[in-house]
C-alpha positions in Angstrom: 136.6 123.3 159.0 139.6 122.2 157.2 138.0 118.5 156.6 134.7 120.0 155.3 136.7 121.9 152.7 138.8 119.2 151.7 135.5 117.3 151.5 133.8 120.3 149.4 136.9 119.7 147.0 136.9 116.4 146.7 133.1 116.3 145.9 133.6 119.1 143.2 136.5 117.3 141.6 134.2 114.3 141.2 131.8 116.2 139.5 134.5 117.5 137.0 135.7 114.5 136.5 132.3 113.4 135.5 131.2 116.2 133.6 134.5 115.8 131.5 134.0 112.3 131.0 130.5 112.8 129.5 131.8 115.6 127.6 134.6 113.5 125.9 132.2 110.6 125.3 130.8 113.1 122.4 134.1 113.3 120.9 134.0 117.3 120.4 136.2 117.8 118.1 135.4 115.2 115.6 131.5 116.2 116.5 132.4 119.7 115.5 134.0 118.9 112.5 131.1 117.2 111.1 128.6 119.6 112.1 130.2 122.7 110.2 130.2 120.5 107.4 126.0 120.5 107.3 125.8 123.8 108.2 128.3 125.2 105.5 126.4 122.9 103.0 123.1 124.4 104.1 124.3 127.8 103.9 125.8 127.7 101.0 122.6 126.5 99.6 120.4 128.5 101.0 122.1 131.3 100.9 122.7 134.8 103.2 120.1 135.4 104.6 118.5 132.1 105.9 116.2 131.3 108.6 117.6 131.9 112.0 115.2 129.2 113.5 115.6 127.0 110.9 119.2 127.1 111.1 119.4 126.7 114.8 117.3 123.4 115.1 119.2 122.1 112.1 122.5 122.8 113.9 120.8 121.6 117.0 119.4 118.1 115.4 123.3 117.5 113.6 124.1 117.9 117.2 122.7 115.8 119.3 122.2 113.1 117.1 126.0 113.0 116.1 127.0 113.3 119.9 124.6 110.8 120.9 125.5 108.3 118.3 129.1 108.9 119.3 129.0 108.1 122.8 127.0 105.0 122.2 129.9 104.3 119.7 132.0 104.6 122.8 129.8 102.4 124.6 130.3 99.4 121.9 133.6 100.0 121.9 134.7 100.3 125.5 136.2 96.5 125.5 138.9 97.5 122.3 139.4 101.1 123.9 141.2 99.1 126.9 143.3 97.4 125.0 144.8 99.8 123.6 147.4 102.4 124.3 145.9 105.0 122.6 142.3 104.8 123.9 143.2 102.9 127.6 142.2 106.8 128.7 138.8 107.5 127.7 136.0 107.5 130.1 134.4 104.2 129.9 137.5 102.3 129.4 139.3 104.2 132.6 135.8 103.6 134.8 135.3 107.9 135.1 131.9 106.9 133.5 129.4 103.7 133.8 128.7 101.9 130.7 124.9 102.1 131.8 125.3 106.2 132.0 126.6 106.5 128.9 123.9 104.6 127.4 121.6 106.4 129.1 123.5 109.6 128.3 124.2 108.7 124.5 120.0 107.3 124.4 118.9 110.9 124.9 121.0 112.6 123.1 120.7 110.5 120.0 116.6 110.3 120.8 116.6 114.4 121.2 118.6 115.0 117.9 116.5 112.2 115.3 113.1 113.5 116.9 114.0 117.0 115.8 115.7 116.3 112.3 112.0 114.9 111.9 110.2 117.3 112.9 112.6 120.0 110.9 111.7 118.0 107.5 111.0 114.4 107.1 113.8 113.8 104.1 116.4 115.6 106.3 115.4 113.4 109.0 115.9 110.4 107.0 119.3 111.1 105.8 120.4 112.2 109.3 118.4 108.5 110.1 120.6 106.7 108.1 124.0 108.1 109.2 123.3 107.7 112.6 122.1 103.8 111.3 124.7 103.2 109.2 127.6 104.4 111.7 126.9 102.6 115.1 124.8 99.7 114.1 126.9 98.7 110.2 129.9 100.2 111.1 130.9 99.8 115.1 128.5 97.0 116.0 128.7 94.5 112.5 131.6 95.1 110.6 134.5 97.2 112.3 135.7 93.6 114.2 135.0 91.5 111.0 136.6 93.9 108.0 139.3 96.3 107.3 136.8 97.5 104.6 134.2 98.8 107.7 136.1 102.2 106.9 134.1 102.7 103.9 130.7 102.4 106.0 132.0 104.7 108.4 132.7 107.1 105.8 129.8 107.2 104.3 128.0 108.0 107.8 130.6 110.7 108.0 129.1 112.3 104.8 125.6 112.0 105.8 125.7 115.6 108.3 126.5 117.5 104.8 124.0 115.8 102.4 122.0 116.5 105.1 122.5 120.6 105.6 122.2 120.0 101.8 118.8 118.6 101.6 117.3 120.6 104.1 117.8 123.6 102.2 117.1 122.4 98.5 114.5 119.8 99.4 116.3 117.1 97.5 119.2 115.0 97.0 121.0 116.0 94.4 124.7 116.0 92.5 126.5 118.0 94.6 124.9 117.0 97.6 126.5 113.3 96.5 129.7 115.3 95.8 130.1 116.6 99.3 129.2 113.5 100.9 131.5 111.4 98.8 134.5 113.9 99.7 133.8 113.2 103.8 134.0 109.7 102.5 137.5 109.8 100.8 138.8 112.0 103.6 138.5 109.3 106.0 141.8 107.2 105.0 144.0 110.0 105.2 141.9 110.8 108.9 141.5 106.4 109.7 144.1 105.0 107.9 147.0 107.4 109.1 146.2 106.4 112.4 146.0 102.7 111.8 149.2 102.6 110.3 150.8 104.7 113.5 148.8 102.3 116.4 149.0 99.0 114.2 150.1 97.2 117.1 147.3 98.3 119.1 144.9 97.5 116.5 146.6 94.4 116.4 146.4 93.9 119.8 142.3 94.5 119.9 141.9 92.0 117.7 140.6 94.9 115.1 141.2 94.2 111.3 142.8 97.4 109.8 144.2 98.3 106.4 147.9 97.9 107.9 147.6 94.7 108.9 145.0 93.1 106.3 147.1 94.5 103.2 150.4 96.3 104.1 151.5 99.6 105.0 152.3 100.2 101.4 148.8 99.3 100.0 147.6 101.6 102.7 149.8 104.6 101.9 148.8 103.6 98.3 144.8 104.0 98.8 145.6 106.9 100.7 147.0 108.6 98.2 144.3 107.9 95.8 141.9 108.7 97.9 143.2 112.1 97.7 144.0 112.6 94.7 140.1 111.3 93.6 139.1 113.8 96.2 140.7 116.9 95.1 138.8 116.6 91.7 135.6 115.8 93.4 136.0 119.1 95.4 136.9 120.9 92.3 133.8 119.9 90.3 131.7 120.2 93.6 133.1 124.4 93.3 132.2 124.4 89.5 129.0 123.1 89.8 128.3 125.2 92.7 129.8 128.4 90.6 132.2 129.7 93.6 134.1 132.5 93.5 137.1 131.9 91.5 139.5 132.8 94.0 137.7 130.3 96.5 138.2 127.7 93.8 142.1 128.2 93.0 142.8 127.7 96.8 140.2 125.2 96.9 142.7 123.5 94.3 145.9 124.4 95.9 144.9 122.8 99.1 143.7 119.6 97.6 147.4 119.4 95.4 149.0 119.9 99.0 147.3 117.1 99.8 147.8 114.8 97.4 151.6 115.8 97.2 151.2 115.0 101.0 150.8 111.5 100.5 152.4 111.0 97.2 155.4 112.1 99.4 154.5 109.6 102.1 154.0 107.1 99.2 157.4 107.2 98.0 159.3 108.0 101.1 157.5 107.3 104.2 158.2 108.6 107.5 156.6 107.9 110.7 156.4 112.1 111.1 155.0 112.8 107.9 152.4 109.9 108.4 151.3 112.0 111.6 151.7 115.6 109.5 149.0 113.8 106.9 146.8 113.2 110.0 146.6 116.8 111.0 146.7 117.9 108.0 143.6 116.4 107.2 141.0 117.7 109.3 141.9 121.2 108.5 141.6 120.5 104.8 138.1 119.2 105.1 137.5 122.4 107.3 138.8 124.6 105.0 137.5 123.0 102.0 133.8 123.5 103.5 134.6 126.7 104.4 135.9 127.8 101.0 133.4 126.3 99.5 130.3 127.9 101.3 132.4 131.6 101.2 133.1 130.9 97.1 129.1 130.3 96.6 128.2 133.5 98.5 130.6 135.7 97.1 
């Protein structure tokens, strides 16, 4: 009795193990991130009330076909991930998960999410197309091992799941649909770049070209910087163009100073636990800067 229960548990912890590897392969939290910024550019588009079943295959396309993308990323990527201390952990790298799973895994994902962003609306489809294009096969599989500037392919991808929620509601590209693309775009150095300069040596290691070891911590911290100050106006005109609510546009403002003071500070006097404060910091500034944005227009 005692063996078959030791057996059961053994067999179930396999099983978690698994699960938890495919579920890591998608990245959640970076997945999630990007998804709320389509759906808070569709919404704030569309406006209150939208289509439930509209919204829900949109949500679900942005999905699937950023998860599916990811994992394959993962896939590409599994040789670097093992050198490096940072990344030695994740599934494929560690052996919980097969690279052939994951490619299966990532396929029909990726497969699932494009087939429905096409049959939602063919222009949405083909922006959602073109991230997904331009982020595993540009990005991970051509340039990321060639060029330090591969960051600026990848961030365009990353802005592709707003212009999308953008276009599906209005039907076309348009100004502020390039607005809130371009501010995914020059959100990534303070999200990349602060990690690059913290892992250089594991970047280093992989053989990987970052800005850190290409041009110098200080042109790094320098671009940084710029990059948020360039995006904190871009934000700003995105709100005026938009008409938000004034409120939502002064703290729209305030965070986007906090963030440039961020890495002005950084700039002048850097330290290794204000490069890592910048890296948080980030990701809940571009939440909160979708957020404010989509609240501001339906106020």
């Amino acid at each position: 009795m005692q063996t078959y229960a030791d057996g059961r548990r053994a067999v179930v912890q396999r099983v978690a193990i698994r699960l938890g590897g495919f579920w890591a392969l998608t990245k959640p939290r970076q997945t999630a991130l990007l998804l709320v910024t389509g759906v808070c550019a569709y919404t704030l588009t569309q406006g209150l009330p939208f289509s439930p079943r509209e919204g829900l295959w949109m949500s679900a396309a942005l999905l699937l076909s950023i998860s599916g993308c990811t994992a394959l990323n993962m896939v590409l990527d599994r040789d670097i991930d093992a050198k490096m201390s940072r990344t030695a952990s994740r599934p494929l790298p560690a052996g919980d998960i097969r690279p052939a799973s994951a490619v299966v895994f990532g396929g029909l994902l990726s497969a699932t999410g494009l087939l429905l962003a096409f049959a939602l609306d063919g222009l949405f489809g083909w922006v959602v197309t073109a991230g997904f294009g331009l982020d595993l096969l540009v990005y991970t599989a051509w340039l990321k091992r060639r060029t330090p500037l591969s960051i600026v392919l990848g961030g365009i991808s990353g802005g592709m799941p707003v212009l999308a929620g953008r276009v599906l509601a209005l039907g076309r590209v348009d100004a502020v649909g390039l607005l809130l693309a371009s501010s995914v775009l020059l959100w990534i150095p303070s999200h990349i770049l602060t990690l690059a300069i913290r892992y250089s040596e594991d970047y280093e290691r992989a053989g990987v070209p970052v800005w850190p070891t290409s041009y110098g911590a200080r042109a790094t911290r320098l671009f940084i910087a710029g990059a948020n100050l360039v995006n904190a106006v871009i934000l700003t005109a995105a709100g005026m163009l938009l008409r938000v609510h004034r409120m939502s546009l002064l703290v729209l403002l305030g965070a986007g100073i906090v963030m440039v003071v961020l890495a002005v500070l950084q700039l002048v006097e850097p330290t290794e636990r204000r490069n890592w404060l910048l890296f948080k910091v980030a990701s809940l500034y571009m939440l909160a800067s979708s957020l404010l944005l989509t609240v501001g227009s339906l106020l």
